[in-house]
C-alpha positions in Angstrom: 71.9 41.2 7.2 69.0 39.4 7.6 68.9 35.5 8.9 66.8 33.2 7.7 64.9 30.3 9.4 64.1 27.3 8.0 61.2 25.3 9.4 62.5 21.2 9.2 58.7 20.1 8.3 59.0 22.8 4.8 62.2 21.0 3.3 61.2 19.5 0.3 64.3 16.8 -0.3 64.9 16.8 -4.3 67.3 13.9 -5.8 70.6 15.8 -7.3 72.6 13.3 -8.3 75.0 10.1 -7.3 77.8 10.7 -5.8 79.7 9.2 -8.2 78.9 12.4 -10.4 80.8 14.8 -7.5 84.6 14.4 -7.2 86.3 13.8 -4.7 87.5 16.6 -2.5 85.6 18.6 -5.1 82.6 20.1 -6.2 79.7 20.2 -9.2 76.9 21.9 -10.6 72.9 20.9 -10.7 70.7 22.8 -12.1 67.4 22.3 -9.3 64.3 24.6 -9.2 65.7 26.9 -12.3 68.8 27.2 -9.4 72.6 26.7 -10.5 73.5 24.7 -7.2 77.0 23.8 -6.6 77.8 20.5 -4.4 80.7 19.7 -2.8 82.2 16.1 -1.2 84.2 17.3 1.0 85.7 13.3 1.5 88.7 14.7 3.6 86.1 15.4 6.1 84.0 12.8 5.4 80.8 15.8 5.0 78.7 17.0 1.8 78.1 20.9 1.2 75.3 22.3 -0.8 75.5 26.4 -2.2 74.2 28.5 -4.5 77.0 28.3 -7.5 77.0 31.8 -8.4 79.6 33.8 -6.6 78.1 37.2 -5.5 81.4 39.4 -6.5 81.0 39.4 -9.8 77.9 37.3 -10.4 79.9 34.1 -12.6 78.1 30.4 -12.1 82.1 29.1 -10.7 81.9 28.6 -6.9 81.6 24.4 -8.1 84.7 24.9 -9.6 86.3 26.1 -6.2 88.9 24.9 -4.4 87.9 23.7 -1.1 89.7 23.5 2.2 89.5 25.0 5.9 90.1 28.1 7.6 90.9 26.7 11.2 88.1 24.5 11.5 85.8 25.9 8.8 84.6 24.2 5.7 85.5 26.7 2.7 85.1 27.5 -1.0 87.4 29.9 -2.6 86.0 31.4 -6.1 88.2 30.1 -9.0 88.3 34.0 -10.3 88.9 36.1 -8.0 89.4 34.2 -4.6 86.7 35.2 -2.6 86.4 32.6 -0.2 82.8 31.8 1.7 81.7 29.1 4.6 80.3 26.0 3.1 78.1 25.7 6.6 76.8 29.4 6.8 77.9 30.8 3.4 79.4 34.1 5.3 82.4 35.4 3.0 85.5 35.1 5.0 87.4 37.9 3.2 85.0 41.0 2.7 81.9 41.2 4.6 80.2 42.3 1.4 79.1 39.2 0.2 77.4 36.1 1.1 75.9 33.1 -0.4 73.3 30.6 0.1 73.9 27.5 1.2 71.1 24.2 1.3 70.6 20.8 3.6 72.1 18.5 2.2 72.2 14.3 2.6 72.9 11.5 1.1 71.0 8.3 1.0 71.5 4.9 -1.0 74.4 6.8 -3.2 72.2 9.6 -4.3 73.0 12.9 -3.3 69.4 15.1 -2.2 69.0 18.9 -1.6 66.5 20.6 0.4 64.6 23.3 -1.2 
């Protein structure tokens, strides 16, 4: 597996939404560079999650529609289908090391909710 390095200055920050749009303790899809990207508020711990929404497993646009919640102390998503569950900071799958997912910066400034691509 491969890791990837993003250089700060090559970010290009693209408006996704407001936050009102993402649920609470839930997540969303945008559709940003021809990418489903699914966002999550994670408000129980007061953080913001960016991923690609398509769950690797069995290639269905649903991670958005995830449960989230924590594995000790890591942020999580859990595929609505079949359960595969994957890091919202590093996108590692914490169930089978076959799969993986993207994940993007993410902030939030003036109540609009910006990925880095």
């Amino acid at each position: 597996m491969e890791t990837l390095t993003i250089n700060k200055d090559e970010i290009k920050w693209h408006p996704a939404c407001q936050i009102d749009h993402i649920p609470e303790d839930g997540g969303a899809c945008v559709l940003l560079g021809g990418r489903q990207i699914a966002i999550f508020n994670f408000a129980r711990r007061g953080e913001w999650y960016a991923t690609d929404n398509q769950c690797p497993h069995r290639q269905q646009m649903a991670l958005s529609r995830g449960m989230i919640g924590s594995q000790g102390n890591e942020p999580k998503v859990a595929c609505p289908f079949h359960k595969k569950t994957f890091s919202l900071k590093t996108g590692e799958c914490l169930n089978d090391d076959g799969y993986e997912i993207a994940t993007y910066p993410i902030k939030v400034v003036d109540d609009v909710v910006y990925i880095g691509l």
